[in-house]
C-alpha positions in Angstrom: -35.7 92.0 -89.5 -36.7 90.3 -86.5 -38.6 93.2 -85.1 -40.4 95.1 -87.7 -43.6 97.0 -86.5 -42.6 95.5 -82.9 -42.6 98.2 -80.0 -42.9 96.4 -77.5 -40.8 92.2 -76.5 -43.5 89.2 -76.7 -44.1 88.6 -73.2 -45.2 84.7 -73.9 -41.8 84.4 -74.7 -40.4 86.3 -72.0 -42.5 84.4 -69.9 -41.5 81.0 -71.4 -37.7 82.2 -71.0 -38.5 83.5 -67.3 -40.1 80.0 -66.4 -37.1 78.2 -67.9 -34.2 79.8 -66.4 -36.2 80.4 -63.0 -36.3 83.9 -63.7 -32.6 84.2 -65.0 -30.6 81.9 -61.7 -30.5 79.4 -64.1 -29.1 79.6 -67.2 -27.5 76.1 -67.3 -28.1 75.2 -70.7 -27.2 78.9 -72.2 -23.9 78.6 -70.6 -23.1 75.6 -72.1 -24.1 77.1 -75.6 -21.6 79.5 -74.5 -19.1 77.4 -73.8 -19.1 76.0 -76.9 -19.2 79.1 -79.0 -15.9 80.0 -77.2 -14.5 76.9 -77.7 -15.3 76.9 -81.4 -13.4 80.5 -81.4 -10.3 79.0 -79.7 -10.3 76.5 -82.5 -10.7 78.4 -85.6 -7.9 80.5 -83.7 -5.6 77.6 -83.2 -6.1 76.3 -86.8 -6.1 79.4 -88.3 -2.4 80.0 -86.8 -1.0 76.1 -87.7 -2.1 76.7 -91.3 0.2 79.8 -91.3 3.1 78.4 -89.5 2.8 75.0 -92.1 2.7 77.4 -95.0 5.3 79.7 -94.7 8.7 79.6 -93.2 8.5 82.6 -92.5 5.4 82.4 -90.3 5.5 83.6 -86.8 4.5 82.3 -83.9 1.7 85.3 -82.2 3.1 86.8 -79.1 2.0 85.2 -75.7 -0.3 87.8 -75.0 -2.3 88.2 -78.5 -2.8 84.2 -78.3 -6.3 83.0 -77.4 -5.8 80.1 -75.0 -8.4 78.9 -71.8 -7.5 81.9 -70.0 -8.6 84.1 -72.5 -11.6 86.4 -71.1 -14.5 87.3 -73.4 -16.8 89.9 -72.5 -20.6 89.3 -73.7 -21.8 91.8 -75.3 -25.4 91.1 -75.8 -27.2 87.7 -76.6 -30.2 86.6 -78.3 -32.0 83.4 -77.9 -34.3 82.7 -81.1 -37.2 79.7 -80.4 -39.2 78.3 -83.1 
């Protein structure tokens, strides 16, 4: 576990974050990291549905509205940025 016998965050690290992101109006490079996480979802989704469709006939396509495309909105639930 992360934060066994931990009460309270490291505030070097908060600090280090803080400095980084200029206080949080900056989060370039974790939205990118984002980005890509979503993008990875959209293509496990996309291959995970050609694999059906090529190995059935019977395989249908998922209705317009269950599909994951670029539109698709995700809602972040928490995040976690781990530094070594």
């Amino acid at each position: 576990m992360l934060c066994v016998g931990k009460t309270n965050p490291d505030q070097d690290l908060c600090n280090g974050f803080n400095e980084e992101t200029k206080n949080g109006s900056d989060m370039t490079i974790y939205e990118m990291l984002l980005d890509a996480a979503l993008n990875s979802i959209r293509d496990a989704y996309n291959r995970k549905v050609n694999d059906q469709l090529d190995a059935s006939p019977d395989a249908l396509l998922p209705t317009a509205d269950s599909q994951i495309t670029d539109k698709t909105e995700f809602e972040l639930i928490t995040w976690l940025v781990i530094r070594h």
